[in-house]
BABA-688173 format. One record per residue (C-alpha): residue number from 1; chain; x, y, z. Coordinates in steps of 0.001 Angstrom, whole numbers, plus 500000, padded with zeros to 6 digits. Example, Ala and Ser with C-alpha at 12.3 -4.5 7.8 and 13.67 -1.06 7.14 Angstrom:
% BABA-688173
R  pos  unit    east   north      up
R    1     A  512300  495500  507800
R    2     A  513670  498940  507140
***
This chain:
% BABA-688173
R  pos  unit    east   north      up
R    1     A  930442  078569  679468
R    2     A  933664  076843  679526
R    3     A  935351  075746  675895
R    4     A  934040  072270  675590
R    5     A  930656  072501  677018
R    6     A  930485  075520  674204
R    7     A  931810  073268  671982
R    8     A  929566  070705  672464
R    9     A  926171  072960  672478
R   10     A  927526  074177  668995
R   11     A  927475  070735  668089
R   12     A  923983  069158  669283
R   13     A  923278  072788  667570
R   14     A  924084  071315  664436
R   15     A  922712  067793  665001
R   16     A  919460  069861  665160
R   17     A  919714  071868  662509
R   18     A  920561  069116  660352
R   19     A  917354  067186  661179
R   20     A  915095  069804  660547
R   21     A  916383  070508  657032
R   22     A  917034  067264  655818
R   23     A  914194  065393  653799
R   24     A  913010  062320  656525
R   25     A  914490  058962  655615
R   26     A  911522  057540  654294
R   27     A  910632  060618  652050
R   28     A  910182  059063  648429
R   29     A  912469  057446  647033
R   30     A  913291  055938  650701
R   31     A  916449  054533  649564
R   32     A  918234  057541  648079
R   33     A  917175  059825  651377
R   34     A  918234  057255  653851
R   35     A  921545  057151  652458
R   36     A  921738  060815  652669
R   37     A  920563  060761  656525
R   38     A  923439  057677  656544
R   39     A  925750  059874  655480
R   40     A  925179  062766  657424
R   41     A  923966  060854  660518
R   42     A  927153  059035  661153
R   43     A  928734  061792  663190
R   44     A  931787  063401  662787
R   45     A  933242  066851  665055
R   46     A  930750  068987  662963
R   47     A  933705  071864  663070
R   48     A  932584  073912  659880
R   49     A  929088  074623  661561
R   50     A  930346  074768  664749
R   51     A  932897  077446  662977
R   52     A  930128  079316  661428
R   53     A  927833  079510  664745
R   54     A  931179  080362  666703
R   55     A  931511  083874  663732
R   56     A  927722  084379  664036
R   57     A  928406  084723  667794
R   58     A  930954  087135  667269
R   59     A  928576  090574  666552
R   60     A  924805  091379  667114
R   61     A  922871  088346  664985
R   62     A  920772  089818  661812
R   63     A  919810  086190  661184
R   64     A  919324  082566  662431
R   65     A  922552  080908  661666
R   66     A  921217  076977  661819
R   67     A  919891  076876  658567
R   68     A  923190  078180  656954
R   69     A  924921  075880  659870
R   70     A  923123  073078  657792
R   71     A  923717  073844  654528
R   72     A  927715  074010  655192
R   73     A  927488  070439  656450
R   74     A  925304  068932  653848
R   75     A  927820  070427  651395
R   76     A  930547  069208  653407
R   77     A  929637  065807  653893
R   78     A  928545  065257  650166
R   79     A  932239  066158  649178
R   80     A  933154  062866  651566
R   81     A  930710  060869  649890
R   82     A  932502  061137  646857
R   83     A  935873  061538  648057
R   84     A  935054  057778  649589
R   85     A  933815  056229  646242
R   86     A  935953  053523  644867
R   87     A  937185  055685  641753
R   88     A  938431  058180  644487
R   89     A  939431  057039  647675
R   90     A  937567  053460  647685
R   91     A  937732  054264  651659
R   92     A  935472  051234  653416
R   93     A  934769  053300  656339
R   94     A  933614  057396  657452
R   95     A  933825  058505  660838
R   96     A  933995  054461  661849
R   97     A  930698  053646  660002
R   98     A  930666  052473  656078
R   99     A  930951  054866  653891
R  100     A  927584  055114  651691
R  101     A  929135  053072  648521
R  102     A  929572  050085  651449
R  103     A  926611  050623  653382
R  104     A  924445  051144  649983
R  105     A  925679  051311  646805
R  106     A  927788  052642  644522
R  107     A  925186  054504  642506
R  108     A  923187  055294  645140
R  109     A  926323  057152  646844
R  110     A  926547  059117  644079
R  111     A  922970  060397  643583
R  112     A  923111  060422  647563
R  113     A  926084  063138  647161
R  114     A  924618  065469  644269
R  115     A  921341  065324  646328
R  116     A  923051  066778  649149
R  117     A  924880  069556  647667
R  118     A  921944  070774  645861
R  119     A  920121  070447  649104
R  120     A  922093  072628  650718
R  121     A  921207  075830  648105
R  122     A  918077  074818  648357
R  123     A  918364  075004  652302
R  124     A  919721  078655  651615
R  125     A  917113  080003  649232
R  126     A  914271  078806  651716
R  127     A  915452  079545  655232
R  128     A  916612  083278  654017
R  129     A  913821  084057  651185
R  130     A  912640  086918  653612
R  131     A  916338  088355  653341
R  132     A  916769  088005  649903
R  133     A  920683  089730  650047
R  134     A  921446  087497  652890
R  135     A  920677  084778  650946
R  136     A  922493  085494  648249
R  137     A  925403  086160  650011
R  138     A  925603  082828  651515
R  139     A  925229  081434  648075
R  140     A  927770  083001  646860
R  141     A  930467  082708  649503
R  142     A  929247  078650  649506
R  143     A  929196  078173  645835
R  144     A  932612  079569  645437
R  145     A  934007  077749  647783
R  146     A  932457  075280  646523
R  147     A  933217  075776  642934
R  148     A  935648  073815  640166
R  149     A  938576  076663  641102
R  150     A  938466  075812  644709
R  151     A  937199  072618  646771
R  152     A  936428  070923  643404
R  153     A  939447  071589  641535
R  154     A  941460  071080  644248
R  155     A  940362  067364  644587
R  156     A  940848  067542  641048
R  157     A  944560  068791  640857
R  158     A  944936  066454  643928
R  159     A  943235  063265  642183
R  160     A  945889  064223  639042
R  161     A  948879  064691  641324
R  162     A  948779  061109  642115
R  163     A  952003  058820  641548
R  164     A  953676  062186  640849
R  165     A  956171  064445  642449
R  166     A  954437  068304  642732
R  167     A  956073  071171  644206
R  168     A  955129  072724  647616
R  169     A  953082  075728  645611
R  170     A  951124  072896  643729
R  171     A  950578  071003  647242
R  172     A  949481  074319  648865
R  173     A  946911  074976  645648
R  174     A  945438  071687  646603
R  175     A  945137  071983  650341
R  176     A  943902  075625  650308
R  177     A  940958  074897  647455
R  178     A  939865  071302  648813
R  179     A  940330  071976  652233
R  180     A  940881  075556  653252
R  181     A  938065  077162  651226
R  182     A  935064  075586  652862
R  183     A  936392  076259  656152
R  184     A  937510  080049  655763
R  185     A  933940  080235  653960
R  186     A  932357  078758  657375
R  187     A  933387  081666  658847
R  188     A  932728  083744  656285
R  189     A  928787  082557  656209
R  190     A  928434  083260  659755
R  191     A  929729  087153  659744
R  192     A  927503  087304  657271
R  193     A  924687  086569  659745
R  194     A  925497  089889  661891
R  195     A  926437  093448  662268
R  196     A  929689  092608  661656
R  197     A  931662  095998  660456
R  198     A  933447  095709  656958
R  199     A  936812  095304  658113
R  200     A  935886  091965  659970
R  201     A  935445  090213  656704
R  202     A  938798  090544  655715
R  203     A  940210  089826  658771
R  204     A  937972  086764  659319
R  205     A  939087  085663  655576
R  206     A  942889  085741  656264
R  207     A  941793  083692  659618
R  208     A  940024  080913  657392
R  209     A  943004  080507  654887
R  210     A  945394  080071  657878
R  211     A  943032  077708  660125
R  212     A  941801  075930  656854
R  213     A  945881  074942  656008
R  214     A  946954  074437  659218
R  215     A  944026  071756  659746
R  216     A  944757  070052  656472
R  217     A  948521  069479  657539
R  218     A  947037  068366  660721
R  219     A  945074  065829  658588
R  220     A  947448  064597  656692
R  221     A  950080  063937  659972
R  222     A  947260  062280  661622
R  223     A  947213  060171  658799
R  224     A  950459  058797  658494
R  225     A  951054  058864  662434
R  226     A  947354  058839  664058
R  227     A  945702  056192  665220
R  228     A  942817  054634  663882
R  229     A  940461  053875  666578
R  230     A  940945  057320  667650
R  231     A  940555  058769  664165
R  232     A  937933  056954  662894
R  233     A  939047  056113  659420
R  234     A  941372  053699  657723
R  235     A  944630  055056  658275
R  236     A  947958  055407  655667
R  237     A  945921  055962  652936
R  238     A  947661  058904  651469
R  239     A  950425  056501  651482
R  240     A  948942  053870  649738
R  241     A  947464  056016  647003
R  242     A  950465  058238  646653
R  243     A  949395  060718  647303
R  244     A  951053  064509  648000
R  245     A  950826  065778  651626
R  246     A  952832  067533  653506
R  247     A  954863  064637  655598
R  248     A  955628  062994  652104
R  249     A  956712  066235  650741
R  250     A  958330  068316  653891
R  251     A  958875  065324  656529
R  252     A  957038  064551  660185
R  253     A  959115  067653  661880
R  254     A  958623  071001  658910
R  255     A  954832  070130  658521
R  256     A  954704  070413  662780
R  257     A  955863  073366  662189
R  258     A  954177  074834  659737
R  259     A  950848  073762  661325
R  260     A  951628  075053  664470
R  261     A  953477  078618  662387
R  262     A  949890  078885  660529
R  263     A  947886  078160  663482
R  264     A  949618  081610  665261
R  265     A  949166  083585  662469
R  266     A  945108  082021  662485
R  267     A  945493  083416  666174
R  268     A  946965  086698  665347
R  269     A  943813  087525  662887
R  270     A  941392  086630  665469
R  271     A  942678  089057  668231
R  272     A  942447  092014  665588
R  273     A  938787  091455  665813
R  274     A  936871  093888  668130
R  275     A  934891  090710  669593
R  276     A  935088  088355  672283
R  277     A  936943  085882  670408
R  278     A  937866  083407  673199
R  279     A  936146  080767  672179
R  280     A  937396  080656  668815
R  281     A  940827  081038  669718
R  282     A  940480  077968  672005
R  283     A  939286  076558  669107
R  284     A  941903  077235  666619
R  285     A  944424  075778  669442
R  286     A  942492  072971  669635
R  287     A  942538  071855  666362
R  288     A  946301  072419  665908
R  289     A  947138  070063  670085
R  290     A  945444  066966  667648
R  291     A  948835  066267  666939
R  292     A  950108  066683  670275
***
């Protein structure tokens, strides 16, 4: 199968997934469910399930990996709901549809984003209760990344940051806990899923940390030189909440660089694995050529 019909099966995968272990829209109260199915409905590339199916595909499966494909992406997608809300972001539009807060309201968004990360433990505990270890491991390697030292204090640090001038170490802190950890954690979640021997763990986390950093520098050029009908989102926003990324800090040309630096070493941790990794080193190439 060639890398974007792959791609795309990974996807409608997780489109799948997702519907199965959602609550239905009109599941009591109707209002606070369809915002969730808003929220996750509304697309988006789907890359941190489509990264944990593409680890789970690495060794001999132990488990189904949609539930835990599903869980990644509800947690996911409830840290955008809140990232959007008007004492964040106030961002009018997700994935060019309107944010929950727009399409609903505010309150709603937030219930609509604690139900969805408590959802996706939930998903956890009931699609693995049979393998009680695997299910704890997932928990764990979610919840940390997860947790107020990694995605949630780094949207803290970076909500603090603002209208200041932070070093590069406090920039990295940010980008590796709200960004990197859910993404090497992907990964993570779907080694879990197989025979994978010991030594692929570590290996796999070195390849998160790099892929998750290199695709939040990505982020923040597309930002300030995307465009917007291609990205999806309002556009310059960094800029207009002053916030720290790597253009504002290290300029257009370094933060190239150091995407496309940590996207070899990302590559250089995936051929140490004793796997067919071709498709996910298409995909960590991919990710970096969005700035192309």
């Amino acid at each position: 199968m060639q890398f974007n019909e792959r791609l795309e099966a990974y996807r409608k995968r997780a489109e799948r997934a997702l519907d199965e272990w959602l609550p239905a829209a009109d599941t009591r109260p109707a209002r606070l469910h369809a915002a969730m199915r808003h929220a996750v409905e509304s697309g988006g590339k789907r890359l941190r399930p489509v990264l944990l199916f593409a680890a789970a595909d690495l060794y001999t499966p132990a488990a189904n990996p949609a539930p835990a494909a599903a869980a990644v992406e509800m947690l996911h997608t409830y840290s955008l709901v809140h990232d959007d809300l008007p004492c964040m972001d106030d961002s009018p539009l997700r994935r060019g549809q309107p944010t929950v807060h727009v399409a609903f309201d505010e309150a709603t968004a937030v219930l609509a984003g604690d139900a969805l990360l408590t959802e996706a433990f939930f998903v956890l505990a009931r699609a693995y209760a049979p393998r009680p270890e695997t299910a704890a491991a997932l928990a764990r390697l979610l919840g940390e990344a997860a947790n107020s030292r990694h995605l949630i204090g780094g949207q803290a640090a970076d909500t603090l940051a603002e209208d200041t001038k932070i070093s590069a170490e406090d920039l990295d802190f940010i980008h590796l806990n709200k960004t990197a950890a859910l993404i090497g954690a992907s990964l993570s979640m779907g080694l879990v899923l197989t025979d994978a021997p010991a030594t692929a763990h570590e290996t796999v986390r070195r390849m998160g940390r790099s892929l998750g950093l290199a695709f939040q520098i990505v982020d923040d050029l597309l930002d300030a030189t995307g465009d917007e009908a291609v990205v999806g989102k309002p556009l310059r926003a960094d800029a207009r909440h002053a916030k720290n990324t790597y253009p504002r800090l290290h300029g257009i040309t370094a933060s190239r660089k150091r995407a496309r630096k940590l996207t070899q070493q990302a590559l250089a941790q995936a051929a140490k694995l004793d796997a067919d990794t071709a498709f996910l080193e298409s995909l960590i190439q991919h990710l970096e050529k969005r700035i192309a």
